[in-house]
C-alpha positions in Angstrom: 0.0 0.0 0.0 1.2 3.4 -1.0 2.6 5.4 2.1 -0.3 8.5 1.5 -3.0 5.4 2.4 -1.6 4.2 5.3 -4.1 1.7 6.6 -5.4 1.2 10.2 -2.6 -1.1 12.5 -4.3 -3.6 14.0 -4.1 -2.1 17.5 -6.4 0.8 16.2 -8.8 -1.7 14.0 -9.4 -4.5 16.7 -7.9 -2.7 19.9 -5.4 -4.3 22.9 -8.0 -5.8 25.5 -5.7 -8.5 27.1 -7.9 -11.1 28.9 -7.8 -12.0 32.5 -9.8 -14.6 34.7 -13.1 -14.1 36.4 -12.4 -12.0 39.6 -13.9 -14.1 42.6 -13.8 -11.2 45.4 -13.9 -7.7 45.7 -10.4 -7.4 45.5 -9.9 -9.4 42.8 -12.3 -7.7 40.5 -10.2 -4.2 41.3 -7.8 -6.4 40.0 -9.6 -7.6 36.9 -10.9 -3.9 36.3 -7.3 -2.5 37.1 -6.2 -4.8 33.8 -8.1 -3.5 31.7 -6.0 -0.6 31.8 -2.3 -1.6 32.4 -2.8 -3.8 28.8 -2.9 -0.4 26.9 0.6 -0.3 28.1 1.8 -3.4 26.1 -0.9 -3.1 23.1 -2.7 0.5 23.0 -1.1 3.7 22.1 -2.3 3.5 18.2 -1.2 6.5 17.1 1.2 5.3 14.1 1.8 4.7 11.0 1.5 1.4 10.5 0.3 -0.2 13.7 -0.4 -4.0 14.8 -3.1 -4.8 17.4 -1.7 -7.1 19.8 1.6 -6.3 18.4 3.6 -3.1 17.6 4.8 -2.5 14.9 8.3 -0.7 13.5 6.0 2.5 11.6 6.3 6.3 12.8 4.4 9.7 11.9 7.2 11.4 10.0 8.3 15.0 11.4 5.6 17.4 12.5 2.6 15.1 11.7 -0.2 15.1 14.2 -2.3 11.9 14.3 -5.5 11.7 16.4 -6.3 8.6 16.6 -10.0 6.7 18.5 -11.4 3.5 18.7 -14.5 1.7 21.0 -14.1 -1.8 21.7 -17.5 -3.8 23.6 -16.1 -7.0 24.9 -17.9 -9.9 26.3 -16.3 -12.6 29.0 -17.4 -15.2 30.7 -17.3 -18.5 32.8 -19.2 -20.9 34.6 -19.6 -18.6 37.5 -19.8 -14.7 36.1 -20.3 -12.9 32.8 -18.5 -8.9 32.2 -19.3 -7.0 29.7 -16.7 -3.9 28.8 -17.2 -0.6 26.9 -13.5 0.6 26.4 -12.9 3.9 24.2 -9.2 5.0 24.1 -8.1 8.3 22.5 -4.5 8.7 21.2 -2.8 12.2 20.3 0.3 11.4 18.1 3.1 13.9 16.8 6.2 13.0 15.0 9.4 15.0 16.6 11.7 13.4 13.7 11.3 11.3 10.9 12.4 8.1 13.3 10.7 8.7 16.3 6.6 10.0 17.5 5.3 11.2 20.9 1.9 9.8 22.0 -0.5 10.2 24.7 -3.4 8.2 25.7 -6.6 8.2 27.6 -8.8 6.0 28.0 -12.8 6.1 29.1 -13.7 2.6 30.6 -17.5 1.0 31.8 -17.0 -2.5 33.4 -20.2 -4.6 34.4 -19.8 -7.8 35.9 -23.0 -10.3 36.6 -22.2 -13.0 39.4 -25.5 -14.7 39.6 -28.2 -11.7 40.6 -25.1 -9.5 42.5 -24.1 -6.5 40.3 -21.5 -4.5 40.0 -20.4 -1.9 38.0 -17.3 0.7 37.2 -17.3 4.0 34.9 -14.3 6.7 34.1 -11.4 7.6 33.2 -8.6 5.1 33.3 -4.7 6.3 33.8 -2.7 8.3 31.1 -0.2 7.0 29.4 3.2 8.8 27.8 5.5 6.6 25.2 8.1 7.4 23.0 8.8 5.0 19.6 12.0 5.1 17.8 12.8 3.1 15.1 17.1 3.0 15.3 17.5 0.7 12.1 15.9 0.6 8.8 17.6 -1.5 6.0 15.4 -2.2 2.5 11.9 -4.0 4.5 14.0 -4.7 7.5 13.2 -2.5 10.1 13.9 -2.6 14.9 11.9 -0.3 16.9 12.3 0.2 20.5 9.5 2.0 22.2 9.6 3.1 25.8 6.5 4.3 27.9 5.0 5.5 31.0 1.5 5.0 32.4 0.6 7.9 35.1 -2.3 7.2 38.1 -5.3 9.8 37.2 -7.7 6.9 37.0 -9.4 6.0 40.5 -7.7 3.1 41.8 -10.6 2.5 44.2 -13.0 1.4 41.8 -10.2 0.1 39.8 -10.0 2.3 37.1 -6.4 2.8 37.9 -3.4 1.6 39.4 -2.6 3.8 42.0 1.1 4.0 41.2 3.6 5.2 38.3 4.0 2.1 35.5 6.9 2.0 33.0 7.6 -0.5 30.5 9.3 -1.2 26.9 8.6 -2.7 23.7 11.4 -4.0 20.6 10.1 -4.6 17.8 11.0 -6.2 14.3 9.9 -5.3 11.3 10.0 -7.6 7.6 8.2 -5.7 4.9 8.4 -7.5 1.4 4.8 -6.0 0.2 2.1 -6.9 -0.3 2.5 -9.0 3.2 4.6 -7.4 6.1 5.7 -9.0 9.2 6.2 -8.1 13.1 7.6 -9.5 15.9 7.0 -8.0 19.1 8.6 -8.6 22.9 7.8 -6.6 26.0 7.9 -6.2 29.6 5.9 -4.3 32.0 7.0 -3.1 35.6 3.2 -3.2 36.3 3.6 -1.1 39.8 0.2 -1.3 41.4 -1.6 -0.3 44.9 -4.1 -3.5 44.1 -1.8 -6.5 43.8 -1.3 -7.3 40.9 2.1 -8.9 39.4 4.9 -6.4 38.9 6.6 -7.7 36.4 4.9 -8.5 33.0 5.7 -9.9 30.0 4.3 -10.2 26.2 4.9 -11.7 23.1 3.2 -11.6 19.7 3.3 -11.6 16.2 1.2 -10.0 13.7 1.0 -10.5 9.6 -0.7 -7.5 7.3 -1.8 -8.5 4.1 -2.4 -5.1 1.6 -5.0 -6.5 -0.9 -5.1 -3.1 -2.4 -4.0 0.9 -1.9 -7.1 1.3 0.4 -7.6 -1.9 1.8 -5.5 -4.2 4.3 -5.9 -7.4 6.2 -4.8 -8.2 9.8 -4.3 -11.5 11.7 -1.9 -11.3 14.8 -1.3 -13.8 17.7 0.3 -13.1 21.5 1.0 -14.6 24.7 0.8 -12.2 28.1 1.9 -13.0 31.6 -1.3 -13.1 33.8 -1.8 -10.1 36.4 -3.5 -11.8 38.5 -1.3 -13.9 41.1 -4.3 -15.8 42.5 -5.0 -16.7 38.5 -5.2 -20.7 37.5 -3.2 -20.0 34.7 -0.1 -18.1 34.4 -0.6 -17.1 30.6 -3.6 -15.3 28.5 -3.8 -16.2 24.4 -5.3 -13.9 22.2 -6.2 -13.7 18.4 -7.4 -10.9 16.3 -8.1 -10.1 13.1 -9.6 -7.3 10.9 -9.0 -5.1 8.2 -9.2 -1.2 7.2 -10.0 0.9 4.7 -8.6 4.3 3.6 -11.3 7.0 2.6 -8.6 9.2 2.0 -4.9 9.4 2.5 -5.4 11.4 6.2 -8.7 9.6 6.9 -8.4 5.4 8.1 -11.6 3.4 9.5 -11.1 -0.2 10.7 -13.2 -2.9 12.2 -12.8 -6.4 13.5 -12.7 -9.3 16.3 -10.7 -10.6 19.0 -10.7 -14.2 21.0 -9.0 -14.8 23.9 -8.7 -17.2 26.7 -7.4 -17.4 30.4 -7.6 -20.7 31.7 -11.6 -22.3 31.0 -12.8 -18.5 30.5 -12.8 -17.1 27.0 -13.8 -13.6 25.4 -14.8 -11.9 22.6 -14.5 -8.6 21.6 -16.1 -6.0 18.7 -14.0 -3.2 17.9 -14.5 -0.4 15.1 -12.0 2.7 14.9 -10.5 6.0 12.9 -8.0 7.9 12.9 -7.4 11.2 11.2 -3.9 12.7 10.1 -3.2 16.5 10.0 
């Protein structure tokens, strides 16, 4: 795809819910809650060039670009015990400082419902900010490393677990193969997820994504990762996830995307809808 029609990444087509397991106490639905927003950390901030959902990917803005970049995702999980249903709508400002590296902040709007039975319970606000910094250091023919990294800062309310209470930082490398029409990411990161809830500190994620350009406005997404579990009381250790979409270019500063996520944590699975846009300028 020509560089004027960038398409949607994946991360602002499908969007970077990581799943956890059904909370069983108060505490551990903070915790459940409290996810929700420290996986924008590993998978959100989607304002870039050429973006992958679960996985980042090696593109920048370009010098003195501005990106403003939204999505909504509803996502449905459940078990044998509980169901939750999420409304998650991040909003990503993007500027390029150079032609190899973009400043981006994010904030995210979060509702979390969660049926246990006929007990209710229910969240709504705004989650924590986050800061990040990409750079992509090398760039050979469609070879391309990325190193990416960020900040999340506690403005959500940790108390109903829209937050986590405590300065996060993490980091991201990514590696880029772009033969066209098909490009190809890998994408490692860790997360010194620093919480007032008790969650697990350290965090770790791997994924990898393939894009598929079937024409200059149109582009196919599958990608694939593994997460550490937050949750130390978990039954599993690790969360899967797949998603997959695609995106279409009205014009070359106007992108709209739409697809579908599955994961699984253990016996529970989820599903997510997600349809985004982002606008250049």
């Amino acid at each position: 795809m020509a560089a004027a029609t960038a398409p949607l990444t994946l991360d602002e087509t499908l969007g970077a819910m990581i799943p956890r397991s059904a909370p069983r106490t108060a505490r551990s639905r903070r915790l459940y809650a409290n996810w929700l927003l420290t996986a924008l950390l590993f998978t959100a901030s989607a304002a870039q060039a050429d973006h992958a959902l679960l996985t980042e990917d090696t593109g920048v803005l370009g010098k003195g670009t501005w990106q403003l970049e939204g999505h909504a995702e509803r996502v449905h999980r459940g078990s044998d015990e509980l169901t939750t249903r999420i409304l998650q709508i991040p909003i990503v400002l993007g500027y390029g400082i150079s032609e190899r590296s973009d400043l981006e902040v994010e904030v995210a709007y979060v509702r979390e419902v969660t049926q246990n039975g006929s007990r209710r319970e229910s969240a709504q606000g705004m989650g924590d900010t986050l800061l990040a910094w990409k750079w992509r250091f090398y760039e050979k023919g469609p070879i391309s490393l990325l190193v990416r990294p960020n900040a999340s800062f506690p403005t959500g309310r940790d108390e109903r677990g829209l937050g986590a209470g405590r300065t996060s930082w993490g980091v991201d490398l990514v590696a880029g193969y772009e033969p066209r029409p098909l490009r190809f990411f890998l994408h490692a990161g860790y997360l010194r997820n620093r919480n007032a809830i008790g969650d697990r500190e350290p965090l770790w994620h791997a994924s990898g994504a393939v894009l598929w350009t079937l024409s200059e406005k149109v582009e196919l997404v599958l990608d694939y990762g593994r997460d550490t579990h937050p949750d130390p009381a978990a039954s599993t250790t690790h969360l899967t996830r797949i998603a997959y979409g695609l995106s279409y270019a009205v014009t070359k500063d106007l992108v709209v995307g739409g697809g579908a996520r599955n994961g699984r944590s253990g016996s529970e699975k989820d599903r997510a809808i997600v349809a985004g846009l982002k606008l250049r300028f």
